[in-house]
N, C-alpha and C positions, 0 to 999 in steps of 0.2 A: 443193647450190648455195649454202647459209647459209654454209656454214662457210669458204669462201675470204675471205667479207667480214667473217664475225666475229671471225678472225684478225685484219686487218690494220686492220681498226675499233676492237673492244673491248678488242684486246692490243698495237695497235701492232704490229704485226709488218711489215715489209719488204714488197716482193710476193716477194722470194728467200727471205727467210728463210720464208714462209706458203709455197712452193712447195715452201720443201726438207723442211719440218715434214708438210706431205698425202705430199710424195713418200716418205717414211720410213714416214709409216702405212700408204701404199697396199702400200708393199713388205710391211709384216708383216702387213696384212691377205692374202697372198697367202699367206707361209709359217704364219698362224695355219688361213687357207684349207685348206691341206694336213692340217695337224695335224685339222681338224675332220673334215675329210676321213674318215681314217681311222678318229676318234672315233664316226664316225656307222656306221661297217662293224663297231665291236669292241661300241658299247654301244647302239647304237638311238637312232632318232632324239627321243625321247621325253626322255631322261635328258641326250642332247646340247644338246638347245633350252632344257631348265631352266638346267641350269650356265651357257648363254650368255646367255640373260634376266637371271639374276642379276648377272652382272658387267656387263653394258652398262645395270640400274639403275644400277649404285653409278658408273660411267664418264659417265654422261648427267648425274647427278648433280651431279660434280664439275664437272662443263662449263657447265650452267647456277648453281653459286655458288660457284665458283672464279674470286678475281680475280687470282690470283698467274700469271705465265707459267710458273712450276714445277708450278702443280695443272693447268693446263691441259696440260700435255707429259705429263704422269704419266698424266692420263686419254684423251688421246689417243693415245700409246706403249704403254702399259702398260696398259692395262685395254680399251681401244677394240676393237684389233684379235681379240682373243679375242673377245667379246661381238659383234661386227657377221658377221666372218669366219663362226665356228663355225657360227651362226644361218641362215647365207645359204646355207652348206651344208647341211647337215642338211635345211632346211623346205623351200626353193624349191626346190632339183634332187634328191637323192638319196630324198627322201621322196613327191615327185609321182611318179617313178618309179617307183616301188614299187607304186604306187596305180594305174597307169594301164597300158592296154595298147596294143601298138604301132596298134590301129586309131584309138583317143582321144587317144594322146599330143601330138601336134599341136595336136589342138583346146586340151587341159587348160594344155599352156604357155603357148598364148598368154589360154586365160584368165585367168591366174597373172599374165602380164605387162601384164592389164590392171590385176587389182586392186590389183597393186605401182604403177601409176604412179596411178591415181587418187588413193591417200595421196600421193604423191609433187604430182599438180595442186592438192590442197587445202591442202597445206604451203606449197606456191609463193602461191597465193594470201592463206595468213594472214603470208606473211612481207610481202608488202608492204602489207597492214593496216597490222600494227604498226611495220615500218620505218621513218619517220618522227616516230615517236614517242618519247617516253619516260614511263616510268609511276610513278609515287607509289606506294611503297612502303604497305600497311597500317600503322598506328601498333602493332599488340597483335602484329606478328610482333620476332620477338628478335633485336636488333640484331649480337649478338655471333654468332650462324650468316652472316648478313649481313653482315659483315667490315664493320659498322658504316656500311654505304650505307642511302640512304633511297629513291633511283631506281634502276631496271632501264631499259635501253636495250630497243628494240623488237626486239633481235635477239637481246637476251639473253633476254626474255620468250618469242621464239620458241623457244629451247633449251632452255625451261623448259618449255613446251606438249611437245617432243619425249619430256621426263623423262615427264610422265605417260601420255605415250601406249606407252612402256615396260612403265610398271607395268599397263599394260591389256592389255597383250599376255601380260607374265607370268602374269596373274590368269584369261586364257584359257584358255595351256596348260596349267597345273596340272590342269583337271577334263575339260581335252575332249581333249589331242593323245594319241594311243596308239602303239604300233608296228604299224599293223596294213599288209597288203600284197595284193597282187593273189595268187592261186594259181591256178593253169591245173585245170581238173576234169579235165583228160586230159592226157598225157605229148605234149606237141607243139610246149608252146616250148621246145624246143632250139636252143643255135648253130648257127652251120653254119660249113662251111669251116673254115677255121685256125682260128676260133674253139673250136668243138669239139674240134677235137685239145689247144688249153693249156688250154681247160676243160671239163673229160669232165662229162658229165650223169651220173646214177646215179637209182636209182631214185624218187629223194625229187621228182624233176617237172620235169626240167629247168632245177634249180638250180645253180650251181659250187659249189665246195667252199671253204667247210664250209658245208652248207644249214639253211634257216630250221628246215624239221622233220625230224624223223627218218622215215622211210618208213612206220614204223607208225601216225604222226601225222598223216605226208598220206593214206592212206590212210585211215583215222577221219575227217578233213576231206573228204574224195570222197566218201565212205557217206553223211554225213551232208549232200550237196549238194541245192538242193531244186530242182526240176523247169525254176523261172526260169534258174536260175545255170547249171544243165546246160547249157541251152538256148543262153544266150548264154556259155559257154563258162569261168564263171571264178566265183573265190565272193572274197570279201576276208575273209579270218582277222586275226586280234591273232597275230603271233610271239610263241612263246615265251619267256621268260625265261630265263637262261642262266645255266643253276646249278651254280657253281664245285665242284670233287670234294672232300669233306671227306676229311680223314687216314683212313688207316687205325685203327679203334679195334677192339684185342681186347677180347673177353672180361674186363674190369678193369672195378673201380669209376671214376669220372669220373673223378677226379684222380689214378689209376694211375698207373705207370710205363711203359706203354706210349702212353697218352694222353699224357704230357709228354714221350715221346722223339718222339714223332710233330708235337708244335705245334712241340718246337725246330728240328726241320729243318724246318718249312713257314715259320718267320720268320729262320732262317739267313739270313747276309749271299750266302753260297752257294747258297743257292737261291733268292733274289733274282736274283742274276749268273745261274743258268740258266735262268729263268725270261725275264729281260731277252735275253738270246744267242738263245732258241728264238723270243721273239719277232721280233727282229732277223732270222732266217734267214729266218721266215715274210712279214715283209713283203718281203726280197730275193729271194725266189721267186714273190710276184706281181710285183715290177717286171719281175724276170724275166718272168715269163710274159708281160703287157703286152706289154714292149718285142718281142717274139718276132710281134706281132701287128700286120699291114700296117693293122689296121682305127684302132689305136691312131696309127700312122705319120699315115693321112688326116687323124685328129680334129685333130690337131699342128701338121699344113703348115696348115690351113684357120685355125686360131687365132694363126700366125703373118701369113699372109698380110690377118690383118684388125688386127691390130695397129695401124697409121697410121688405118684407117678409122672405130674403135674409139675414138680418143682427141678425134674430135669429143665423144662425151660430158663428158669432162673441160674440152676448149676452152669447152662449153657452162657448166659450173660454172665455171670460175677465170676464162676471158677473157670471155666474156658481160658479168656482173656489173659487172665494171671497166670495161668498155670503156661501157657506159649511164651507169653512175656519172657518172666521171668527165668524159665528153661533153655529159651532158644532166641532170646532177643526180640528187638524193636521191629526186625523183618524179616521175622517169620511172618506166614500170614493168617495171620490171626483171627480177622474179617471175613477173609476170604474163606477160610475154613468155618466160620459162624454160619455165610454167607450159604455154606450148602445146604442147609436147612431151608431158608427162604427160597431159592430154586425150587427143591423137591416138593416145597408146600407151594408155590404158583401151578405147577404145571399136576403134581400128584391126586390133589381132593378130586376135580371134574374127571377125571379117570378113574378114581375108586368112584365117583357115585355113580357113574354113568354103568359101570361092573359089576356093582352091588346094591343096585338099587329095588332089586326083587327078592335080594335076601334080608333075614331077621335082624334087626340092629345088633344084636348082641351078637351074632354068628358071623357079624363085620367087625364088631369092636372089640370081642375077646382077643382073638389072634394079632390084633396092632397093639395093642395093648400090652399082650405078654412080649410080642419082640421090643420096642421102647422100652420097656421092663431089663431085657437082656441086653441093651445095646453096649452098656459101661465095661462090660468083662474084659474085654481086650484091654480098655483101658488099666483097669485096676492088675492086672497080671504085667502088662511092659507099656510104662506111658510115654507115649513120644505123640509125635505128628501122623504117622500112618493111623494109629490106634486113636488119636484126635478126628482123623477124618472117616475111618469106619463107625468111629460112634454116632460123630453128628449126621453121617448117610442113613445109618441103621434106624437111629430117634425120629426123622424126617419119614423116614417110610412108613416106619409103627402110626407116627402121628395123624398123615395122611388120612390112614384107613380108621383110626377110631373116631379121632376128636372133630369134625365135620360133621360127620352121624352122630355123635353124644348132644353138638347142638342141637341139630334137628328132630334130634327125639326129644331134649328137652323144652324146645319152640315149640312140638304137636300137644305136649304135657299143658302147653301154660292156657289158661281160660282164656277165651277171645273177650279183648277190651284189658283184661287186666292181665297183661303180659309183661308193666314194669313191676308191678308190687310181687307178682309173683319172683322172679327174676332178682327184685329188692332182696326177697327173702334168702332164695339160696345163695345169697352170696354173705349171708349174715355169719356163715361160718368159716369165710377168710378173716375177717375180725379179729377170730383166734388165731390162724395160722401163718398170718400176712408178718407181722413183725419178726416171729421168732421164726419163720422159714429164711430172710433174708438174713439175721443178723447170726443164723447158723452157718451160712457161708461167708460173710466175715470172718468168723472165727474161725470154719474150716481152713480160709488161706491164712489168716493170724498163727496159724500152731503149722500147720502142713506143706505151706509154699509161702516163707513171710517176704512181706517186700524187702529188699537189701539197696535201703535207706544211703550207708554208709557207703556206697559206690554208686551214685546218682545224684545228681545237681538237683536246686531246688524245685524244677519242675518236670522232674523227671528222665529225663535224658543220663543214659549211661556213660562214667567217663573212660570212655574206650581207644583214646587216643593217648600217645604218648609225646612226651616233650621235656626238653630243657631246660631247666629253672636256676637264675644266681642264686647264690646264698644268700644277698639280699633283701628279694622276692621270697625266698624260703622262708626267714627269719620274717618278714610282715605279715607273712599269713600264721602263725604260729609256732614256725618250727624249728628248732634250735639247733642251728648248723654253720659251721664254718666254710663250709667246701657246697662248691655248686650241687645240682638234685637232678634227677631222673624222676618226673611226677604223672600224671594223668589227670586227664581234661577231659570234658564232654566236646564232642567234637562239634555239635549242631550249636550249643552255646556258645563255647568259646570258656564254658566257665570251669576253673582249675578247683582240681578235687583233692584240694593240701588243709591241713587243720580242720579245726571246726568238728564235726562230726562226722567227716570223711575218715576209712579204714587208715590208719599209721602206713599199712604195708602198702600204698598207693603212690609212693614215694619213697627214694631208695637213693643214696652218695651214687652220684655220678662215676665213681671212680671205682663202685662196688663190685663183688663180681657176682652176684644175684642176678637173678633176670626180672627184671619187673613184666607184670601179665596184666596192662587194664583191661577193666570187665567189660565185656559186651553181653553180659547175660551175670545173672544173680548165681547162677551155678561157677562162675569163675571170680565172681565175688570172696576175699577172703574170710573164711570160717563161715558162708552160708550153708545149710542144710536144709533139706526139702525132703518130703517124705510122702510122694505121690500117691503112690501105690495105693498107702492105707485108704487116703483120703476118696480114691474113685471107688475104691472098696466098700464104703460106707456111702456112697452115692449109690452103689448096687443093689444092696442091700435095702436100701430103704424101699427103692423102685419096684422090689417084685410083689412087694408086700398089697399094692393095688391092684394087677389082676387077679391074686389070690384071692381075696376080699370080696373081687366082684365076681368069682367063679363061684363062689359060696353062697352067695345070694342073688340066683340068676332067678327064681320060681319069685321072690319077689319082685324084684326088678322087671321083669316082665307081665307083671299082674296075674299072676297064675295062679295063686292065692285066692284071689278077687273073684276069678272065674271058678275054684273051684267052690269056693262058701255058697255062691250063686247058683251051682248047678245044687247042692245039699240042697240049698233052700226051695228050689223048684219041686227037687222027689218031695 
């Protein structure tokens, strides 16, 4: 939710240019998504989560003391997507999975999607702590890392509190995260249906191919199962580590002639190339196989058909923010109203699952669905703060009850073993959606709430204070006057809002009988115009069009389809 404002705050960005800059990173967090994807099926989620820790230090990094708009694109481009993407696969879905069985699955996502939003309400509410602020630099820190500043804005401090909370996560997984996974003590979670026939079980326990252990290892793990674990049906093992097949070495001392013909073809350019081809076939035989599977077709329509209802989240970070700002000022709270979202998702999902955990996914997730659908209306009819806070209560409750169960229906969907390529796949159709859904709220606030530039110093700060200025002073800053001024200044800077691209009417003869009004909001800004209404009108609109969509194809979504071809084909 920071970063749409620390954009177009701390770097000056446009709201198209901050739309098109998210919508670039949303897209490659999509294709780094994939990439992770896969990373997490070849190496384990262990070695995945370090390499993404690491780079989203040095990218967090760059973001809180980078003042150049080149360090900032480099770590938001170039290093972000790797580091957030990889991470979010691997830990939150591919690695719960592994760990949970289809009777807990439910419960454990949405516990998952409590504790993700908890950090998420405590961020919300330190960003409008510090938001208003600006902070004094220590004198013993080195001014040259600090690009020679002495203050930190309250948003950059927030990006700074993000850096450590980084390194506290990496400092976690180094000693505690492992690859460990659920193992069935007896041969019974098999597929079924089409799923079975693209992915045959074999004796390793109802795993697809290539399985975690080898048959003599699941069985060594079954012998050794103790009386509880039989009991409740399952034991959790560490997978093994997957130990690359060294050369052939004859009968030769180390540095023979058989030992150095054997390393030259293992680093051959040649056996690199088929090394690269075998693996290329191999990933084209799980898409294959995938695509081959109706169960993959459901997960597909169901992530497109939520697509529009889906991008309330993002309305929530990009238009939110702007739309408080600029209506109601620097302290309104802005956070704090984002912030209820993250509340209602800590404490909401483990109480709908625990309430709905005996009823039909769909007969949980139509009804959240259509309210998240309806939560804008208020808005779009009288938008203030009251109508800000019933939305984002309303969206949080709708959310709650669908999007927890839409995981977990789509985590029971994905074949056992191959749960990132599947996963890789449905997300191949944010690709399409990722750019041009964020750079449509850019433009939303560009035409419907634009920033008011021309009553704000350069990093933001409204000049909402007033003060007396010589003629002087008047005349160095650009303004052609004989007789002392009546001006306005930002009060947090100190910086005076005379010439330059500042409004003319921000400045008035002292001796005038005009009343000068600095802005404390873009609504008293002179000649701004904002045109709200429309704008959450069309956030409405878009929203209901998803449960529509998925009330229309509940018989496929459901596989009823599937079961009725099945029963024809038995008569």
């Amino acid at each position: 939710a920071v970063q749409y404002q620390y954009l177009t705050i701390e770097f000056g960005l446009s709201d198209l240019e901050a739309g098109s800059l998210l919508g670039m990173q949303a897209w490659l967090l999509v294709v780094f998504g994939i990439l992770g994807a896969m990373l997490v099926d070849a190496f384990g989620v262990r070695a995945t989560a370090l390499s993404a820790l690491s780079v989203s230090v040095v990218s967090r990094g760059l973001l809180a003391f980078g003042r150049s708009r080149e360090t900032m694109t480099f770590a938001l481009l170039g290093l972000s997507p790797f580091g957030e993407a990889v991470l979010s696969t691997g830990i939150y879905t591919v690695a719960l999975k592994k760990l949970t069985t289809r009777a807990n699955r439910a419960f454990a996502f949405g516990m998952q999607y409590g504790v993700f939003n908890l950090s998420g309400a405590l961020a919300d509410v330190a960003a409008d702590m510090l938001r208003p602020h600006d902070f004094k630099l220590p004198d013993w820190l080195p001014r040259s890392v600090l690009g020679g500043y002495t203050h930190m804005s309250g948003l950059r401090v927030h990006v700074l509190v993000t850096w450590f909370a980084v390194l506290a996560a990496l400092a976690v997984v180094v000693p505690l995260l492992f690859d460990s996974m659920v193992v069935p003590t007896e041969e019974t979670d098999r597929p079924e249906g089409r799923a079975a026939a693209a992915f045959p079980t074999s004796s390793s326990g109802g795993y697809s191919s290539p399985p975690p252990f080898t048959p003599a290892e699941l069985a060594s793990l079954r012998d050794r199962a103790t009386a509880e674990e039989r009991t409740r049906g399952f034991l959790i093992a560490r997978a093994p580590k997957a130990k690359p097949p060294l050369p052939s070495l004859a009968p030769s001392p180390i540095f023979g002639r058989a030992n150095v013909e054997a390393l030259e073809k293992a680093t051959s350019p040649k056996s690199w190339l088929a090394a690269a081809s075998a693996s290329l076939l191999r990933a084209a035989e799980n898409i294959r196989d995938l695509c081959a599977l109706r169960e993959f077709w459901r997960a597909l329509w169901l992530s497109i058909c939520l697509i529009l209802l889906s991008k309330q989240w993002g309305d929530m970070d990009q238009l939110l923010p702007a739309f408080l700002e600029r209506h109601f000022g620097v302290n309104s709270p802005i956070f704090t109203i984002h912030s209820i979202n993250m509340w209602v998702c800590m404490v909401g999902p483990s109480v709908a699952a625990s309430l709905t955990a005996h009823l039909d996914d769909f007969r949980v997730m139509l009804p959240g669905m259509w309210l998240m659908a309806f939560s804008p209306v208020w808005l779009a009819y009288d938008p203030g703060i009251p109508a800000s806070i019933t939305w984002v209560f309303l969206l949080s409750v709708g959310e709650v009850i669908w999007s927890p169960r839409q995981s977990a229906w789509v985590a029971n969907l994905a074949p056992d073993g191959r749960e990132g390529v599947f996963l890789a796949l449905l997300s191949l159709k944010t690709l399409v959606t990722a750019l041009p859904s964020t750079m449509l709220n850019g433009w939303l606030n560009m035409h419907f709430q634009p920033n008011c530039e021309s009553c704000r110093d350069t990093i933001g700060h409204f000049c909402s204070e007033s003060l007396n200025i010589s003629a002087g002073d008047a005349q160095s800053l650009g303004v052609n006057t004989a007789v002392p001024m009546h001006a306005c200044r930002a009060e947090e800077s100190g910086h005076l809002c005379v010439g330059g691209d500042f409004s003319p009417r921000l400045v008035t003869p002292l001796d005038s009988s005009s009343f000068l009004q600095c802005p404390s909001t873009c609504v008293e800004c002179p000649g701004w115009e904002s045109h709200a209404s429309e704008m959450w009108f069309i956030v409405f609109i878009c929203s209901i069009s998803s449960p529509l969509m998925v009330s229309l194809s509940l018989r496929f979504l459901r596989g009823e389809d599937d079961k009725a071809t099945s029963a024809c084909r038995i008569e």
